[in-house]
N, C-alpha and C positions, 0 to 999 in steps of 0.2 A: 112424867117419865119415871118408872121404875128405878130404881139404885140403891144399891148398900152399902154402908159401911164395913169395907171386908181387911181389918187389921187395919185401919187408916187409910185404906184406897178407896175411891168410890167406884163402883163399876155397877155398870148401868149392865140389865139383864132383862130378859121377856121370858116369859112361861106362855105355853101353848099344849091344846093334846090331853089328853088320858090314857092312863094308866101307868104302869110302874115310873120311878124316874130316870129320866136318862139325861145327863150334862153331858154339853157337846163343847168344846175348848177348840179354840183357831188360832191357825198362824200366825206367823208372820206377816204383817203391812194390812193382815185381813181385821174386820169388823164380823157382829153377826148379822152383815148383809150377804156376806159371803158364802154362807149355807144357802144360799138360794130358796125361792118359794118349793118348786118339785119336790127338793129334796125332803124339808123339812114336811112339806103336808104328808107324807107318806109315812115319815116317821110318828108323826101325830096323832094318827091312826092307832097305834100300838102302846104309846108313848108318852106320860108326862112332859115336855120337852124344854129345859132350861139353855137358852144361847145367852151370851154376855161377851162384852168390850173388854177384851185385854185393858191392864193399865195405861191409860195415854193414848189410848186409840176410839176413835168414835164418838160414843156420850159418855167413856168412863172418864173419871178425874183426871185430873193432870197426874205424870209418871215421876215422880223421884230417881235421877239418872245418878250412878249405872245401877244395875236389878239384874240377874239371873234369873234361868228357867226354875230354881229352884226358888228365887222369890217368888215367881208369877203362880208356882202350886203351890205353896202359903196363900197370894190370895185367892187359888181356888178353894182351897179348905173352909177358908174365915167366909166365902162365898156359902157352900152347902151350909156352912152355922148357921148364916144372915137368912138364908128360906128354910132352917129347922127340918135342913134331909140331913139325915142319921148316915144314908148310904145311896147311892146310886149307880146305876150304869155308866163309864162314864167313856169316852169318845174322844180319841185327839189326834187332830191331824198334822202333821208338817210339826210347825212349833210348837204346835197345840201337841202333840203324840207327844216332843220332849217335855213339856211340862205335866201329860198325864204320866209318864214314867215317873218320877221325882215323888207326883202326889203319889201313886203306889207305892213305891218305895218309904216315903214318909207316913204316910196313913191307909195301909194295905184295906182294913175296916170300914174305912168308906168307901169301899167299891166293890160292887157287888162283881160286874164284870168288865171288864177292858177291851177296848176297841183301841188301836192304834193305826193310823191310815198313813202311810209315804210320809215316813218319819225318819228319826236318824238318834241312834247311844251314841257316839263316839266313839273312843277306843282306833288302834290300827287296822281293823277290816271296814273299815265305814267311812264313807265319803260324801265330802260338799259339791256346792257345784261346781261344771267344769270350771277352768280359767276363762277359757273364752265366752261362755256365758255371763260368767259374775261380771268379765271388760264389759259387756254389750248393758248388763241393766246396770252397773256403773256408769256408763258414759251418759241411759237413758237420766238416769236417776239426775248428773251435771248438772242436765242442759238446761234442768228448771221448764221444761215444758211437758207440760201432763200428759199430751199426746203421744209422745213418743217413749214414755215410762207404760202408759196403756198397752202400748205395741208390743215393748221388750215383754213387761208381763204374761201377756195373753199369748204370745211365740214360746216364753220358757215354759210353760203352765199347763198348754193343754196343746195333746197330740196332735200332729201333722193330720191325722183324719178328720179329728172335730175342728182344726180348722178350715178344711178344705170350704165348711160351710164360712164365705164371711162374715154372712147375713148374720151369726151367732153374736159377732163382734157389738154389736148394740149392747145387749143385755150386757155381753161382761163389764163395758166402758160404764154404764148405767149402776153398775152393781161397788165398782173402784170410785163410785164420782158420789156414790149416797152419803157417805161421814167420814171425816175428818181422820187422816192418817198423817200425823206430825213427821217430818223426816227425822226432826233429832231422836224420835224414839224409835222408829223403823231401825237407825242404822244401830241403835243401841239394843232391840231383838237381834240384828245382825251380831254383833257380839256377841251375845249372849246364847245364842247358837253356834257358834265357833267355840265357844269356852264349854259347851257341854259336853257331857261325858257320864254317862250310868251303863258302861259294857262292862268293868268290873261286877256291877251290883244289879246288873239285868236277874240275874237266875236267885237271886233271894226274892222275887215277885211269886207269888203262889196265889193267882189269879185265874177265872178263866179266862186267857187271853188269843184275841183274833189280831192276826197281825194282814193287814191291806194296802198291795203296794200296785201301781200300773208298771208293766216292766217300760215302756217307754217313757218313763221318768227323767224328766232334763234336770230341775231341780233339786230332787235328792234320788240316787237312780235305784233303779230295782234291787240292786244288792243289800241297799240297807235293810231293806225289807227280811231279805235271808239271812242276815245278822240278827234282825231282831229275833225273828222266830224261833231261830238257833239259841238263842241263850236264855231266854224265858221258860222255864222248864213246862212242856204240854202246850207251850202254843201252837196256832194253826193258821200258817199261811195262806192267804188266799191271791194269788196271783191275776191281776187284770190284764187280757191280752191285747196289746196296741192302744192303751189307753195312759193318760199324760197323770204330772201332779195331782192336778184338780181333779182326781174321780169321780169323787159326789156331784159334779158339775157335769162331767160331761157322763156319768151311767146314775142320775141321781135314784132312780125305780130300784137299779140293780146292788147300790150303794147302804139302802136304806133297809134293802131285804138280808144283804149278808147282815148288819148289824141286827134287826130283826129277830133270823134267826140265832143268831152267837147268844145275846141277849135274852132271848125268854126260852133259849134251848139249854141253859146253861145255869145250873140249881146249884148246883153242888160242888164245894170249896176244889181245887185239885191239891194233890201230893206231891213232895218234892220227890222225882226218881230214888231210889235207893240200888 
């Protein structure tokens, strides 16, 4: 099995795909099962494609608790050193988006361009989940029964349309049940996306940056999305209509083309407004 030593964490990663590079970084409670086959073959096409295990999730090493979003892009960095990429496109969604903010912000140089998908800065115009959601995958999270953590996730996760199909419900149970997701380190990304915060220091990113949010977002809802874009100077929202968290899941074709395009249509460093 692939893995590096990235600053003292191991994190187990897969390469797939030609051409340029593009690092893709995941959430919270997720593994790189969670990109899905669709998604990622489409990407592949166009794409170098590096996915890897968060600290303490999947087949990466055990996690030295507590860690910030700003630790987990340190070991992206020490990540790109371990496969000797200088720079790449890089990709983040949900927690993965906060911890690609951080590495921009910390190592603007290694990244050629920026994707951030249904994420969240902090600051006062940005918000978590509701109450009553975080009660419902708290109470799933209690019960100690996998089943009903499947349920809460795949109801907060993806839109009231995608799941009218339930037949869908296999694959995603199939995709949660592939590798090891520790609760003590789930609840400690949990922290550590509550404690995050880069809305003071969004618009020192001089990137080009695509910001992708589904406004039927339960999760972290559409408005983050308008925050982000809003303070990233030159970002470019791209709004999904009736479409949940998990975009790349439930539009993986349409997911892979906006990056895609942002990505190989996107040469040239931008300016800060003046």
């Amino acid at each position: 099995m692939p893995s590096v030593d990235a600053a003292g964490t191991e994190l187990y990663y897969e390469r797939s795909g030609k051409g340029e590079p593009l690092l893709l970084i995941q959430g919270m409670s997720a593994t790189h099962a969670t990109w899905g086959r669709p998604f990622l073959e489409d990407l592949e096409r166009s794409f170098e494609c590096t996915v890897f295990d968060n600290r303490g999730m999947g087949l990466s090493g055990a996690a030295e608790i507590p860690f910030t979003t700003a630790d987990m892009a340190a070991d992206t960095a020490a990540l790109l050193d371990a496969l000797e990429l200088q720079s790449a496109h890089v990709v983040g969604i949900s927690m993965g988006g906060m911890i690609a903010q951080e590495l921009a912000l910390a190592h603007p140089e290694r990244i050629r361009t920026l994707t951030l998908g249904a994420t969240y800065c902090g600051g006062p115009e940005s918000s978590l989940m509701a109450p009553e959601d975080m009660q419902m995958l708290g109470t799933a999270m209690s019960s100690g029964e996998r089943s009903e953590v499947h349920r809460a996730m795949w109801e907060i996760n993806l839109s009231p349309g995608f799941r009218a199909d339930d037949s869908r419900y296999a694959a995603f149970v199939e995709m949660a049940e592939a590798f090891r997701a520790p609760l003590p380190v789930i609840v400690q990304q949990m922290r550590a996306c509550g404690a995050h915060d880069t809305s003071e220091r969004l618009p020192q990113i001089v990137l080009p940056t695509l910001v992708v949010h589904g406004d039927a977002d339960r999760l972290l809802g559409h408005g983050n999305g308008r925050e982000i874009a809003a303070l990233i100077p030159g970002a470019r929202l791209e709004t999904l209509a009736g479409i949940g968290h998990m975009f790349w899941w439930e539009q993986p074709q349409r997911a892979a083309e906006l990056i895609r395009e942002h990505a190989l249509g996107s040469s040239l460093p931008l300016t800060l407004n003046t």
